[in-house]
SEGU-919086 format. One record per residue: x, y, z of N, C-alpha, C in turn; residue in three letters. Coordinates in Angstrom, 3 decimals. Layout:
N
- X / Y / Z / X / Y / Z / X / Y / Z / ala
...
//
This chain:
85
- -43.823 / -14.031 / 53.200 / -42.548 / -13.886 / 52.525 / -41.428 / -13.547 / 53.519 / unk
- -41.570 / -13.011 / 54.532 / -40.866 / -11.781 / 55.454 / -40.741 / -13.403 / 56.543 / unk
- -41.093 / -14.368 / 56.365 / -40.654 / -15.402 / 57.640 / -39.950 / -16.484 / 56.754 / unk
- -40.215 / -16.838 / 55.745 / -39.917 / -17.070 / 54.483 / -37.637 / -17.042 / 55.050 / unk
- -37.736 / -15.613 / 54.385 / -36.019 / -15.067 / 54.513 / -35.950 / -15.119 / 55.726 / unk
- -36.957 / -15.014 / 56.533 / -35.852 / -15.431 / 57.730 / -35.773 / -16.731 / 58.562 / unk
- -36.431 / -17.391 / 57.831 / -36.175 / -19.140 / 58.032 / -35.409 / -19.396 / 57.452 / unk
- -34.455 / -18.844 / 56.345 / -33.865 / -19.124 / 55.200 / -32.633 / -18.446 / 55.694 / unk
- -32.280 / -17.378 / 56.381 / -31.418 / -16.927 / 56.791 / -30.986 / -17.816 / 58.160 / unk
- -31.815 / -18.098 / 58.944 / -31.440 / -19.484 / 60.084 / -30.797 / -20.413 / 59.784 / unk
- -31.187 / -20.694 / 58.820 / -30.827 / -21.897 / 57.777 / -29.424 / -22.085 / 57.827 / unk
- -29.362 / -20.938 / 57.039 / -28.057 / -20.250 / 56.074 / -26.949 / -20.385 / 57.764 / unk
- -27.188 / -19.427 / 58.647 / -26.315 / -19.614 / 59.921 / -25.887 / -20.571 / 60.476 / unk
- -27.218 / -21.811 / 60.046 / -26.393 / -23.286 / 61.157 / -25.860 / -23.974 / 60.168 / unk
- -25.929 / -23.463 / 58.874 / -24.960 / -24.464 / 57.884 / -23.586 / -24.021 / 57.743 / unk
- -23.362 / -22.935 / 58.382 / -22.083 / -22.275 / 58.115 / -21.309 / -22.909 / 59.654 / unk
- -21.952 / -22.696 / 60.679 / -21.717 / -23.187 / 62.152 / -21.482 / -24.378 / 61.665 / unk
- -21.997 / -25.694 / 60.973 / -21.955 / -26.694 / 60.800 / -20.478 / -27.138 / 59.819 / unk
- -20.231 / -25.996 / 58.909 / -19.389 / -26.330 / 57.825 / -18.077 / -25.874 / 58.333 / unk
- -18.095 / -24.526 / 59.245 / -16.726 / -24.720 / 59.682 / -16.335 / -25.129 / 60.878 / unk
- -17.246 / -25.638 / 61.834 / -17.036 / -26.773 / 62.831 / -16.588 / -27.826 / 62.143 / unk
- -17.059 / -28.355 / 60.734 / -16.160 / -29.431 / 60.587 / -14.956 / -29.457 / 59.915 / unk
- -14.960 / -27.800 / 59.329 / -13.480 / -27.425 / 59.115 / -12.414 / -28.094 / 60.047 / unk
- -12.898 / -27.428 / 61.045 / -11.681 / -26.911 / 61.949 / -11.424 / -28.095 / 62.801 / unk
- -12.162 / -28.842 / 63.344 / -12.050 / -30.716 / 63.685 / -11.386 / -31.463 / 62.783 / unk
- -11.914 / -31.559 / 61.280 / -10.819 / -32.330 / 60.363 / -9.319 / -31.842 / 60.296 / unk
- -9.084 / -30.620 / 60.570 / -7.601 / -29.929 / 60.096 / -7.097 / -30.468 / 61.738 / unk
- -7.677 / -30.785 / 62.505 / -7.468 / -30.695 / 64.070 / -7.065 / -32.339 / 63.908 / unk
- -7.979 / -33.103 / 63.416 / -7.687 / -34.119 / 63.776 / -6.732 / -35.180 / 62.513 / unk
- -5.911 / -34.154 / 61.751 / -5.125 / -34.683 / 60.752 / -3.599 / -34.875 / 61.813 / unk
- -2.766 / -36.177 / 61.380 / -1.660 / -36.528 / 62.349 / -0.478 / -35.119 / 61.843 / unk
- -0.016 / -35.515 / 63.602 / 0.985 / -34.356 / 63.884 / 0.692 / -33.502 / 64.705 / unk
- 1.587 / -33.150 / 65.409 / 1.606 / -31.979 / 66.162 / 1.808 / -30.393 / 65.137 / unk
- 0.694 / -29.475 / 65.034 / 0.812 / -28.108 / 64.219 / 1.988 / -27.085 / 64.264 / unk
- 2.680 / -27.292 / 66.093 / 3.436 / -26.503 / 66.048 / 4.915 / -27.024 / 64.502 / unk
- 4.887 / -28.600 / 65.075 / 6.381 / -29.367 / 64.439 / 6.232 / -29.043 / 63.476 / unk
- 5.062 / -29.081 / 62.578 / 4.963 / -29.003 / 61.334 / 5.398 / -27.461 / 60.779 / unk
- 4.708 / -26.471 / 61.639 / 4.824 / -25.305 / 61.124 / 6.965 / -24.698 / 61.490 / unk
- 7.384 / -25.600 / 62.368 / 9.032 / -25.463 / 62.742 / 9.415 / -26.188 / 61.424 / unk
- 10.717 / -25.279 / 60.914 / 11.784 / -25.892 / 60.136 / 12.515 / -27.186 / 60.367 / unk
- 13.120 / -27.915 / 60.212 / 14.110 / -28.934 / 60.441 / 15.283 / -27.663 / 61.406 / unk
- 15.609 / -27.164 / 60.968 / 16.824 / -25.988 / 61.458 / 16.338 / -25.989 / 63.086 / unk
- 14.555 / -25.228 / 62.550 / 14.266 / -24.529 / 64.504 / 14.363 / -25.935 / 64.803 / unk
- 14.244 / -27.226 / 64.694 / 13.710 / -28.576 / 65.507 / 15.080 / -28.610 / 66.188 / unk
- 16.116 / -28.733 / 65.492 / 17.181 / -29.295 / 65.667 / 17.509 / -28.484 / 67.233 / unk
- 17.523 / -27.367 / 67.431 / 18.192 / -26.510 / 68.166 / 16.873 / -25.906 / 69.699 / unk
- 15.994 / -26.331 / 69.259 / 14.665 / -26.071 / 70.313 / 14.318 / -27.194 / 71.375 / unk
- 14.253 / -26.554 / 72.536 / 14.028 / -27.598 / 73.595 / 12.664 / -27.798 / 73.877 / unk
- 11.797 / -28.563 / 74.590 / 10.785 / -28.819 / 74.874 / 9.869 / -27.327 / 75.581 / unk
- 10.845 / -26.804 / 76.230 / 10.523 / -25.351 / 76.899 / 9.572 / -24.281 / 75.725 / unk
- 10.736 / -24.616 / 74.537 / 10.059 / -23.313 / 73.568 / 9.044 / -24.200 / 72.230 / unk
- 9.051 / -25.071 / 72.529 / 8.308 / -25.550 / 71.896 / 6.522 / -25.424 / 72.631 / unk
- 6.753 / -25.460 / 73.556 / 5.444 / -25.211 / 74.596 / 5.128 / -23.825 / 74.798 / unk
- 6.215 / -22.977 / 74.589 / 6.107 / -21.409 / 74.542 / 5.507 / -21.154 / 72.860 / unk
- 5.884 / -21.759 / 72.350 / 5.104 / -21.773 / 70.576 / 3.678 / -22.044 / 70.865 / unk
- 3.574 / -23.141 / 71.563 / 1.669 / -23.552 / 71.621 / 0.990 / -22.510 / 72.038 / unk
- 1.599 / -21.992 / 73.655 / 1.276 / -20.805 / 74.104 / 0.603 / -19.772 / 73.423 / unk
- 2.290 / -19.278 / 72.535 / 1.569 / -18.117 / 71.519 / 0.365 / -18.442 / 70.262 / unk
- 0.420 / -19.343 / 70.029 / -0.518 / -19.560 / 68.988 / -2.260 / -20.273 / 69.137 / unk
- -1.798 / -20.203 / 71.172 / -3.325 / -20.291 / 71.665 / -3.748 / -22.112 / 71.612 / unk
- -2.478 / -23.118 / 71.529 / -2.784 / -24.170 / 71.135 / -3.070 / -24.829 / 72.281 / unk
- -2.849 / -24.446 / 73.533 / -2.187 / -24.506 / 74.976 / -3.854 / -24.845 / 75.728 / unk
- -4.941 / -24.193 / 74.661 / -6.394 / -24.253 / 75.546 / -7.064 / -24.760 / 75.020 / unk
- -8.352 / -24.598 / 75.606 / -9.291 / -26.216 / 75.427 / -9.653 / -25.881 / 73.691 / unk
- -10.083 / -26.907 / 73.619 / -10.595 / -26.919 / 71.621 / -11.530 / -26.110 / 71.551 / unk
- -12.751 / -25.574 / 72.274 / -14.038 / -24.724 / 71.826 / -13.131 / -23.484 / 72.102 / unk
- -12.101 / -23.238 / 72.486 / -11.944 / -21.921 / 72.638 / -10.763 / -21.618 / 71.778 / unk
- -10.352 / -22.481 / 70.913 / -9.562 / -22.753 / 69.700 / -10.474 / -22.154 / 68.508 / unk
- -11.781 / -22.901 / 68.736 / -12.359 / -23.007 / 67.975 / -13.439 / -21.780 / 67.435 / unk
- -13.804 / -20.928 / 68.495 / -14.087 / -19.196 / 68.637 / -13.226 / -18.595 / 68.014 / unk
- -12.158 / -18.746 / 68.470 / -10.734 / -17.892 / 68.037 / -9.943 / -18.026 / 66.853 / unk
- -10.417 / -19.139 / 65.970 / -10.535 / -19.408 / 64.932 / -11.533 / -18.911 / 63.892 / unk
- -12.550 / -19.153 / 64.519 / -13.785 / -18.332 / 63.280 / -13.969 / -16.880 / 63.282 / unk
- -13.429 / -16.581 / 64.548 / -13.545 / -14.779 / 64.627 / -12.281 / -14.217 / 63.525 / unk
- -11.151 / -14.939 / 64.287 / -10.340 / -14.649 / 63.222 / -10.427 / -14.883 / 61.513 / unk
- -11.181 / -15.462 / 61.321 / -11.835 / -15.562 / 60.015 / -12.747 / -14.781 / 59.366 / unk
- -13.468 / -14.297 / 60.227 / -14.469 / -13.469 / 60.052 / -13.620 / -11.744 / 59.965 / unk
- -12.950 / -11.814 / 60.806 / -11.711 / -10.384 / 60.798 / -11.559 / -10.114 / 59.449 / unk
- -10.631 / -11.272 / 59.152 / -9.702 / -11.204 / 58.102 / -10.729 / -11.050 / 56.987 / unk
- -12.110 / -12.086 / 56.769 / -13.019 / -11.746 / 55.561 / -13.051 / -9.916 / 55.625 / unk
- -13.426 / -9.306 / 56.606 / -14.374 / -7.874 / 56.928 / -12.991 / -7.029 / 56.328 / unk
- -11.536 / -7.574 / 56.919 / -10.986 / -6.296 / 56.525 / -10.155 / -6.417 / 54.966 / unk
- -10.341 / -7.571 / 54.245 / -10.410 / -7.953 / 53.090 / -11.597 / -6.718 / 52.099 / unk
- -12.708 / -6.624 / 52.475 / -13.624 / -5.634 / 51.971 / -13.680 / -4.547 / 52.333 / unk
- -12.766 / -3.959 / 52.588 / -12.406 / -2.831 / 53.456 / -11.274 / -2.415 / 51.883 / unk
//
């Protein structure tokens, strides 16, 4: 029984690894750049290429995808833990 739950709990881990890896690739690979989208018409109008690259920067867009992609599920996992808090 006791290998049982924990074959079942393995399970359970690579389907979640599996489900939001393909989260985070589909939202990744929908058209557009994330920063433009998340800028107003207002910020576009008045922002140069400089702070537009200083936006990627801050929001970590600037580095490779697996490390997007850590920094994404942790932050998910945060936000679940301090939700039950």
């Amino acid at each position: 029984m006791t290998s049982y739950i924990i074959r079942r709990l393995l399970q359970s881990i690579v389907v979640l690894l599996i489900v939001t890896f393909m989260i985070f690739f589909t939202m990744r690979l929908l058209p557009g750049d994330p920063i433009l989208m998340y800028m107003t018409m207002r910020d576009m109008e008045g922002s140069t290429q400089a702070e537009v690259d200083a936006m990627k920067k801050e929001f970590g867009l600037d580095k490779p995808m697996m490390v997007q992609y850590v920094k994404w599920v942790s932050d998910a996992v945060r936000a679940t833990l301090e939700n039950q808090s």
